[in-house]
C-alpha positions in Angstrom: 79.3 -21.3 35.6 82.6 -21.7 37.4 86.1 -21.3 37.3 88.6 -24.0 38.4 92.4 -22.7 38.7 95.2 -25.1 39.2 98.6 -24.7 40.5 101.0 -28.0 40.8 104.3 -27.2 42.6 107.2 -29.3 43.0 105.7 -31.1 46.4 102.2 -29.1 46.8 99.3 -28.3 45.0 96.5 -25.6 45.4 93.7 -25.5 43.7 90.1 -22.7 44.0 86.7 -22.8 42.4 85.8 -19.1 41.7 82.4 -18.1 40.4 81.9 -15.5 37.8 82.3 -12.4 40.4 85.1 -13.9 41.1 84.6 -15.0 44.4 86.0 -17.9 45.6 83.7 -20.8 46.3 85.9 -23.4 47.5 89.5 -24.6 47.8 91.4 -27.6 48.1 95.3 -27.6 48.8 97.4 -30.5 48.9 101.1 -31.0 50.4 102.4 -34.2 48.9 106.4 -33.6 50.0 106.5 -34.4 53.4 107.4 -38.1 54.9 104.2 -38.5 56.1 102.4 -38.5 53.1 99.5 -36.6 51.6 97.9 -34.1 53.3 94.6 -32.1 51.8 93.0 -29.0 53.6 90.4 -26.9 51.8 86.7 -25.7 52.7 83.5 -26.8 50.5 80.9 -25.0 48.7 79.1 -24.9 51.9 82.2 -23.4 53.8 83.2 -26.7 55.5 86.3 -27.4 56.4 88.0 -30.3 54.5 90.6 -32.5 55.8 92.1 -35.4 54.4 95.4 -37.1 55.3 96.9 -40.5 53.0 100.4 -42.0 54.4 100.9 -43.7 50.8 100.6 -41.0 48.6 103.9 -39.0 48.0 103.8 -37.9 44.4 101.9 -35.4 42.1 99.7 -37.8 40.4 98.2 -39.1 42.4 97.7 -36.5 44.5 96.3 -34.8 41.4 93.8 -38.0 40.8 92.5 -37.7 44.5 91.8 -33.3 44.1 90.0 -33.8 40.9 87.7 -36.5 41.8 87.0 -34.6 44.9 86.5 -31.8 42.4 84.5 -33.4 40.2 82.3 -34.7 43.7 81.1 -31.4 44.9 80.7 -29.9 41.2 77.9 -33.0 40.9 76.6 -32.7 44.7 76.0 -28.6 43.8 74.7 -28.8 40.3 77.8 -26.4 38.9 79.0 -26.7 35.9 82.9 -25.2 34.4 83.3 -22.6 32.0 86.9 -22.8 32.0 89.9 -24.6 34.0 93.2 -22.4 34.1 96.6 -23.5 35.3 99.9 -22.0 36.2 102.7 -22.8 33.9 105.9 -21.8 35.3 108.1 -21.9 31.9 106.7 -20.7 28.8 110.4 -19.3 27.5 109.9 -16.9 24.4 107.0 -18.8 22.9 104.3 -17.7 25.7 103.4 -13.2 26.4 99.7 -14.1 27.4 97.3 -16.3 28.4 96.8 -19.1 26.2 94.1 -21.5 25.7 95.5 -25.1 25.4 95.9 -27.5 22.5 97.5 -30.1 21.8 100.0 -27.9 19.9 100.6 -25.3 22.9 100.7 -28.4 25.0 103.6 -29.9 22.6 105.4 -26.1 22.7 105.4 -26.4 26.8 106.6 -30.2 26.5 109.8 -28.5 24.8 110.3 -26.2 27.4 110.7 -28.7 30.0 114.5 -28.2 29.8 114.0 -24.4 31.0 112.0 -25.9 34.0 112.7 -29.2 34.7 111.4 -29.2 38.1 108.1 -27.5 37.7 106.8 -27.3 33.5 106.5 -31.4 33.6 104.4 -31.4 37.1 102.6 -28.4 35.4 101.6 -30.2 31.9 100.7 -33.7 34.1 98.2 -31.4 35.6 96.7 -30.2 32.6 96.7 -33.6 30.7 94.8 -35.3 33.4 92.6 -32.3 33.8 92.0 -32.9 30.3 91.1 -36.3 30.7 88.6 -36.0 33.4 87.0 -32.5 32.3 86.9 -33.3 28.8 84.1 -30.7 26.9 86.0 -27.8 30.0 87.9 -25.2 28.1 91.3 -25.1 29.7 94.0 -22.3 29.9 97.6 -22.0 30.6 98.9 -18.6 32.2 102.6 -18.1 32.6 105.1 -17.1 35.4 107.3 -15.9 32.9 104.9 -13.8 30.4 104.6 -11.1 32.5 108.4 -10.4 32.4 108.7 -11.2 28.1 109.1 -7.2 27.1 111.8 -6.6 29.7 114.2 -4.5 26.9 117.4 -6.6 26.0 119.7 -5.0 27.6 118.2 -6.3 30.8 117.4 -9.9 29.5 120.6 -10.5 27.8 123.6 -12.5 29.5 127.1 -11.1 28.4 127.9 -14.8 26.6 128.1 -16.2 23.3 124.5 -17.0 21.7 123.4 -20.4 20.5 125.7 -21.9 23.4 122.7 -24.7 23.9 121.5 -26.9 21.2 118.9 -27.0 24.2 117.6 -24.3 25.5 118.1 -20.0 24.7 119.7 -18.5 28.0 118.2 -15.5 28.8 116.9 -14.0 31.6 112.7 -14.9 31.8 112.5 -13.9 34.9 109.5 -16.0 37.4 106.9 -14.6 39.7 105.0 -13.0 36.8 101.3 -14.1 37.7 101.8 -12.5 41.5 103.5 -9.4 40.0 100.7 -9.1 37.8 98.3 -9.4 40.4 100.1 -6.5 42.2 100.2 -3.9 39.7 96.9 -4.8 39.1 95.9 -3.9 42.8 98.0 -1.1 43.4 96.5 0.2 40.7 92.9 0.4 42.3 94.6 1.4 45.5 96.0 4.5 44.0 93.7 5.4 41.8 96.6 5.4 38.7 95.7 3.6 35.4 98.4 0.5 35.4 100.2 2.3 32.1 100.8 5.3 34.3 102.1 3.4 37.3 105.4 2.7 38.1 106.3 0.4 41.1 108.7 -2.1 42.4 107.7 -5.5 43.6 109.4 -7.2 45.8 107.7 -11.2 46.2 109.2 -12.8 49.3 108.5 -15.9 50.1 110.7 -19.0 49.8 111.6 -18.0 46.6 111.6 -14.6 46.2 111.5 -12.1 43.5 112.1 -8.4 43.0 110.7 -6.4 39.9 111.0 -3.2 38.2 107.8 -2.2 36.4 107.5 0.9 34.5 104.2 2.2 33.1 102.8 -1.3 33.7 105.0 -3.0 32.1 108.4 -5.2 34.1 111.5 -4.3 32.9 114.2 -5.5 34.7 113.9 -8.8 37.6 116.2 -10.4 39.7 115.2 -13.7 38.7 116.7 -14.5 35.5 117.2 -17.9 32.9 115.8 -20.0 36.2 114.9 -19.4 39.8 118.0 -19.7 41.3 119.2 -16.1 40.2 118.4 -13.3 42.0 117.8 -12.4 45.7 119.2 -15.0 48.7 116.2 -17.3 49.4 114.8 -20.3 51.7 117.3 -22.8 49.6 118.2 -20.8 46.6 121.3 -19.3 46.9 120.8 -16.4 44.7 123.4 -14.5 43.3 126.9 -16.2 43.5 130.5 -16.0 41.6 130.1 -18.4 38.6 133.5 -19.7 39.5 132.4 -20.9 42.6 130.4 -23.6 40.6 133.5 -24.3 38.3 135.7 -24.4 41.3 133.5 -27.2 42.9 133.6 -29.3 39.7 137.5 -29.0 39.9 137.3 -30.0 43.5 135.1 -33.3 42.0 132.0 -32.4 42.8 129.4 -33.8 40.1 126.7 -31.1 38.2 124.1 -33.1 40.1 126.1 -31.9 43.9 126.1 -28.7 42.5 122.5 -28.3 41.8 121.5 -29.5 44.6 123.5 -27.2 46.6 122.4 -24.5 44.9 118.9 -24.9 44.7 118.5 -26.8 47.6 120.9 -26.5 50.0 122.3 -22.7 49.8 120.2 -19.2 51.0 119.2 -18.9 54.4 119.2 -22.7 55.0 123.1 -22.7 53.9 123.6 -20.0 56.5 121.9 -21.2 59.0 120.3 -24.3 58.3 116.9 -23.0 58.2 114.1 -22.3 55.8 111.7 -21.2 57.7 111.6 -17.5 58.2 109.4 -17.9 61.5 111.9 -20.1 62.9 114.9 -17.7 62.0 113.4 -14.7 63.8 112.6 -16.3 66.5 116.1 -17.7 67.0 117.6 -14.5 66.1 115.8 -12.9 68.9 117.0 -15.7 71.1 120.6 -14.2 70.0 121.6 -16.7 67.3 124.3 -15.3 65.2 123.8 -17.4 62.4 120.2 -16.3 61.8 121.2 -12.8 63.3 123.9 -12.9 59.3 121.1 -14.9 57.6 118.4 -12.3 58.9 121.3 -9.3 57.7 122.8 -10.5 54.2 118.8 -11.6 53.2 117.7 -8.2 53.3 120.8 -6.4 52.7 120.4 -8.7 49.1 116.8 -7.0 48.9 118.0 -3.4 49.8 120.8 -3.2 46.6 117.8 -4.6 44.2 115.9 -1.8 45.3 118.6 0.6 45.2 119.6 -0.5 41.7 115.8 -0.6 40.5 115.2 2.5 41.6 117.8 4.4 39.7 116.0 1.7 37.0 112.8 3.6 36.9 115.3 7.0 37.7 113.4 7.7 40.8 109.9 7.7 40.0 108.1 5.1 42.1 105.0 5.6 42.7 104.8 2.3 45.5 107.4 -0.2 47.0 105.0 -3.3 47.1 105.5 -6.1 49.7 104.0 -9.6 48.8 104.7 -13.4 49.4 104.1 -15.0 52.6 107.6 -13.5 54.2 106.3 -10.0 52.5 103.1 -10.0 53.9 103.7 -12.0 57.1 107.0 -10.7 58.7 106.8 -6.7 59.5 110.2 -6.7 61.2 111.8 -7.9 57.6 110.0 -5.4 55.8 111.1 -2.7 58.7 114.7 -4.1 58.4 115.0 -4.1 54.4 113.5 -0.3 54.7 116.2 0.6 57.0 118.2 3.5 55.8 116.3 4.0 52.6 114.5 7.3 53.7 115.8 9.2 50.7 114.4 7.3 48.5 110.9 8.3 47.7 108.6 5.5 47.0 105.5 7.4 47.0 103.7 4.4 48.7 104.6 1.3 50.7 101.9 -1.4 49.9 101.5 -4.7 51.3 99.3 -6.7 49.2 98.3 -10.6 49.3 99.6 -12.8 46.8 96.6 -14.1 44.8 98.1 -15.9 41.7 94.7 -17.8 41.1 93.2 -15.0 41.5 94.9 -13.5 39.0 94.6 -16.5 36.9 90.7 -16.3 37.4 90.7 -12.5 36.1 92.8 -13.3 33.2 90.2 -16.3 31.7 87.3 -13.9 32.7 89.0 -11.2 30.6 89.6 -13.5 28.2 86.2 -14.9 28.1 83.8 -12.1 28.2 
C-alpha cells in the first residue's frame, strides 16, 4: 500500500509516492508559471527519469489532470494500490491544529478560508476535489501550514487593533511554514538525541519565502510570518516587514489596493532592491561588485539576524540548535556564514542544516495517523 502526497503552489506542483517505510518511490513535479508552458520532471517506480514539456498548458488544472492520470498510469503498470492521499493546505485559520481527514464538511470549512489565502487555499482544495474525483474509494487527508503555529500564546498572535474589524476574516497572526518546521523539530530531534518536548530550537526556512520560528519544548511560539505571508523576514518578492503607513501613503498618492498588493507581494524584497529573485544570481553579482545586491545580500540577513536576536531572548537563551532549511538555507553557506556573523555570544548549542521535506512530513503524519 502507498502513499500519494500533494502539494499545489501558486504556479508549481510537486507530488511523491512513498511506500509504507516511507521511502519514496517516485515523484512527479510540475512548473505551470512560466511562458513556456508546462513543464513535468520526476523519476518512475523503476527510477526513470520522466520528462514532459506542453506549450498550452499554463494553469493548475490542467496541470493537475495530466499528474494524476500519469499517477493513476504507473499505479496500474506496477500493481500498487493507495492507502491514503494527503495534501498541503496552506490556510486552515483557527478551525485546523492537526491533520485532518477530508469531508465534505472540512472541505466546506477550507472553502471559507479562502479569504485568509486567496492565492494558495483555492489551488489547494481544486487539488483535492479532483483527487477526489479520480481516486474515489482513496482516503484523503489535509495537513496544514498553519497548524503547527495554532498554540503560539496570545500575546504573540495578537495584533494591537480592534477585534471583529472583518466581517471576513479574524486577523491574527497564523503564522506559515508549519509542515517544514515540523519536519525539523522532528529531525533535530533524532540528531540530538532530545525528545521533541524537551527541545528547544529556532528555525529559520529560507527560501523564496522565508520563515523564522521560535519553538519551545516542541511546541512554536512566536513566527515572523503572521495573518499572511507577506509579514515577516525580507524575501524573493515579499517585502516583509514595512511601516503600515507606507501602504496608506500609496493609496493617498492613488495607487489602487490591487497596485499595492502586487507591490508587496510581488514586486518588494530582494527583487525591489535589486530586481532579482534569485539568490544564485544575487551572489554571484554581488561578487562581481554589484551594490545593489551587495544592500540586498546585507539588509536580507541583517532582517534574519534581529529575528534571531529577538527569539532568542524568546526562548531566554536556551537553544538547544539554530536550524537552517529551505533551498537558500540549505543551498547558500555564505548566507548562512553572513547571517551568523557577530552572533558568537549567543549559544545555540547546535547549528543544523536539515532538508526541507514537507511531503515527507505529510507522509509521517498519515502513517501516524493510520497505524
Amino acid at each position: 500500500m502507498s502513499k500519494l502526497i500533494v502539494n499545489v503552489g501558486s504556479t508549481s506542483v510537486k507530488s511523491q509516492l512513498f511506500d509504507n517505510a516511507l521511502n519514496v518511490k517516485a515523484t512527479l513535479n510540475a512548473d505551470y508559471g512560466a511562458t513556456n508552458g508546462l513543464s513535468v520532471e520526476g523519476k518512475n517506480l523503476q527510477g526513470d527519469v520522466f520528462l514532459h514539456q506542453d506549450k498550452d498548458i499554463h494553469d493548475a488544472k490542467n496541470t493537475l489532470a495530466f499528474l494524476y492520470a500519469q499517477w493513476q498510469k504507473w499505479l496500474e503498470e506496477n500493481d500498487l494500490t493507495l492507502s491514503a492521499i494527503g495534501h498541503r493546505v496552506v490556510h486552515g485559520g483557527a478551525n485546523f491544529k492537526l491533520i485532518t481527514p477530508l469531508t465534505a464538511e472540512v472541505l466546506a470549512t477550507i472553502q471559507q478560508l479562502d479569504n485568509y489565502a486567496p492565492l494558495h487555499n483555492p489551488l489547494n482544495r481544486l487539488g483535492i476535489e479532483m483527487a477526489e474525483e479520480l481516486f474515489a474509494n482513496v482516503p484523503q487527508f489535509a495537513v496544514f501550514d498553519t497548524a503547527f503555529h495554532r498554540n503560539i500564546p496570545d500575546y504573540a498572535g495578537r495584533y494591537a487593533i480592534p477585534e471583529n474589524l472583518s466581517a471576513n476574516v479574524d486577523f491574527y497572526r497564523y503564522g506559515f511554514h508549519g509542515i517544514s518546521c515540523q519536519h525539523s523539530v522532528n529531525t533535530a530531534s533524532k540528531l540530538l538525541g532530545k525528545s521533541p518536548e524537551n527541545l528547544n530550537v529556532i528555525i529559520l526556512h529560507l527560501g523564496g519565502g522565508a520563515s523564522a520560528t521560535a519553538v519551545k519544548n516542541g511546541i512554536s511560539v512566536d513566527t515572523s510570518m503572521g495573518f499572511s505571508p507577506t509579514e515577516g523576514l525580507v524575501m524573493a518578492s515579499r517585502s516583509g516587514d514595512i511601516d503600515p503607513m507606507i501602504a496608506i501613503t500609496l493609496q493617498r498618492e492613488g495607487k489602487t489596493v490591487e497596485d499595492i498588493n502586487h507591490l508587496l507581494n510581488k514586486q518588494s524584497g530582494l527583487k525591489g532592491i535589486c530586481d532579482e529573485t534569485d539568490m544564485r544570481t544575487i551572489l554571484q553579482r554581488a561578487e562581481k561588485g554589484d551594490e545593489s545586491c551587495k544592500l540586498a545580500l546585507d539588509l536580507f540577513c541583517y532582517r534574519i539576524k534581529k529575528y534571531i536576536g529577538a527569539y532568542f531572548a524568546v526562548l531566554n537563551g536556551n537553544v538547544d540548535a539554530l536550524i537552517f532549511t529551505g533551498g537558500i538555507g540549505e543551498n547558500a553557506p555564505s548566507i548562512r556564514k553572513q547571517i551568523l556573523k557577530g552572533l558568537d555570544g549567543l549559544n545555540f548549542g547546535q547549528i543544523l542544516v536539515i532538508h526541507a521535506q514537507e511531503e515527507l512530513e505529510i507522509a509521517s503524519q498519515i502513517q501516524a495517523l493510520q497505524g
